[in-house]
VOGU-3710 file (C-alpha; in Angstrom, 3 decimals, decimal comma):
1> xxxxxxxxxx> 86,609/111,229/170,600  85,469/112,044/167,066  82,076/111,717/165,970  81,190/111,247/162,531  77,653/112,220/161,495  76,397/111,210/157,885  75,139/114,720/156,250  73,377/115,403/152,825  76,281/117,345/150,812  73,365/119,844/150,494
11> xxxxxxxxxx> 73,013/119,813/154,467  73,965/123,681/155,448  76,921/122,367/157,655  78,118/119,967/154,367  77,893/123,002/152,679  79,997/125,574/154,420  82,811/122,713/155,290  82,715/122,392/151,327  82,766/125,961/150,807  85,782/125,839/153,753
21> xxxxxxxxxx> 87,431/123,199/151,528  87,172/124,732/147,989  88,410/128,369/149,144  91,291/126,665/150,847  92,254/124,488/147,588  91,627/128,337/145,686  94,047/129,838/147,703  96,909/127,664/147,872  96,615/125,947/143,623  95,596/129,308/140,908
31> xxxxxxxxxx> 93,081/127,660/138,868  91,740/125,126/140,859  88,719/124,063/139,146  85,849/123,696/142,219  83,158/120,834/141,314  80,778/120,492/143,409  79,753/117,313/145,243  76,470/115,336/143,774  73,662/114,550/146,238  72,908/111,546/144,785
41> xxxxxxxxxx> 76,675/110,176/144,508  76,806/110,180/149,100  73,598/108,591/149,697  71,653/105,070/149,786  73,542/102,820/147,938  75,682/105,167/146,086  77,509/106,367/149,438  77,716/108,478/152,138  79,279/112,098/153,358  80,538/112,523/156,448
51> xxxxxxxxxx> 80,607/115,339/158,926  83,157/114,992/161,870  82,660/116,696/164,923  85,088/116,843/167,939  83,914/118,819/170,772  80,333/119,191/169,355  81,838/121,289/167,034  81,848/120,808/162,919  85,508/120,229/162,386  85,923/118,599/159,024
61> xxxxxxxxxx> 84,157/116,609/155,962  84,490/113,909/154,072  83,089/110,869/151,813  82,826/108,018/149,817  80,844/107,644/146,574  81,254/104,135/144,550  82,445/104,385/140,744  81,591/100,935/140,317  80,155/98,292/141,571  83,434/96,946/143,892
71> xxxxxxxxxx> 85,568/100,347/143,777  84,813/103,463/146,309  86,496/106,869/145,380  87,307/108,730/148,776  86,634/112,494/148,361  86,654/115,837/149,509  88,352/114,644/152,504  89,129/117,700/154,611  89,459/119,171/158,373  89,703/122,337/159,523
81> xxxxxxxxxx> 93,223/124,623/160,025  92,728/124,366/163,619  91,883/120,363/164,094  94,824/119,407/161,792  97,800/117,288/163,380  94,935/116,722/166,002  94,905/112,664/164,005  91,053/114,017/163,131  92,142/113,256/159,159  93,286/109,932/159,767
91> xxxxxxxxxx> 90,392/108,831/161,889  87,909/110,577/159,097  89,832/108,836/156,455  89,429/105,137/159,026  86,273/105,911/158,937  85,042/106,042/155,345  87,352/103,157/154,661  85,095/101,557/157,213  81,893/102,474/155,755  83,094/101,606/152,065
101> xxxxxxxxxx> 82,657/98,043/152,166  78,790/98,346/152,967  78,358/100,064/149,452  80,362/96,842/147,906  83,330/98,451/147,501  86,682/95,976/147,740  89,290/98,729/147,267  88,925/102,657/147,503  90,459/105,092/145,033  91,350/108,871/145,647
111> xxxxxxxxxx> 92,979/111,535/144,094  95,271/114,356/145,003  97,207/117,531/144,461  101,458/117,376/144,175  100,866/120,897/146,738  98,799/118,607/149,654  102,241/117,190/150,851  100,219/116,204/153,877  97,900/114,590/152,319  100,057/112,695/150,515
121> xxxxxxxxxx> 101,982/111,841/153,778  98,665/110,574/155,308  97,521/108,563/152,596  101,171/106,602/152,008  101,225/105,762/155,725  97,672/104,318/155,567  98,373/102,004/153,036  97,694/103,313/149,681  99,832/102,773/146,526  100,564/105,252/143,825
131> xxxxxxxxxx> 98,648/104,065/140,859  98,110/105,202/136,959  95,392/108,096/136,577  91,874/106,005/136,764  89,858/109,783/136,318  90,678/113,255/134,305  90,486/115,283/137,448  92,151/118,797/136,399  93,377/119,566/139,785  94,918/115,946/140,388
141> xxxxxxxxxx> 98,844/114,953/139,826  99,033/111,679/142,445  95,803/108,795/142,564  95,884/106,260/144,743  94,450/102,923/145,670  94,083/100,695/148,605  92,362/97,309/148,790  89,575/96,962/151,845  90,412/93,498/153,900  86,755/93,601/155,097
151> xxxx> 84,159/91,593/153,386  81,277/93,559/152,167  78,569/93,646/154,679  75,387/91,588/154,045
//
């Protein structure tokens, strides 16, 4: 069973998941432009970042910031080489959609890369829609959106 942790982006785990993440996205897309994730955007209010364990072990990262006051953007949603097909993603991904309405958030946003097949696979089959570009992201070709059926919590 997965745990999920909530970790500071700045947290030394956050940060070599991150560092994980953005080599990977390097390696497989030439000029992927790496931005790094704001403290302030995944905490309090603004959000949270997620570290998921399985085993006790760090396995993969994720979170949810809010770009307004009812919309959540999903980001830097990620598990290791060795944890994937493992369902890990899709229970990370659960999870922030979970957490999302407690920021206010009605619907979550995310982006994505034509080359992250998978990811594309993952977020189609959890109920997101193909939508128009809502951000410039350089490294994005695909956004998508999903409307949360739970009320925001009080």
């Amino acid at each position: 069973m997965p745990e999920f942790a909530p970790t500071p982006v700045d947290a030394p785990i956050a940060e070599a998941l991150l560092d994980e993440y953005f080599a990977s996205r390097e390696l497989g897309m030439p000029g992927y432009r790496t931005s790094r994730p704001d403290p302030a955007h995944f905490t309090g209010p603004a959000g949270v970042f997620l570290v998921v364990e399985a085993g006790g072990e760090p396995v993969g990262c994720g979170g949810v910031r809010m770009l307004s006051p009812e919309r959540g953007e999903i980001k830097h949603l990620w598990v290791r080489p060795a944890a994937r097909g493992t369902g890990l993603g899709r229970a990370l991904l659960v999870e922030l959609e979970r957490r999302a309405p407690a920021f206010g958030a009605t619907e979550v946003v995310l982006d994505t890369n034509e080359r992250l097949d998978a990811a594309q696979g993952l977020y189609r089959t959890s109920g997101y829609v193909e939508v128009a570009p809502y951000n410039d992201n350089p490294n994005a070709t695909h956004w998508f959106r999903k409307g949360l059926d739970t009320p925001p919590r009080q």
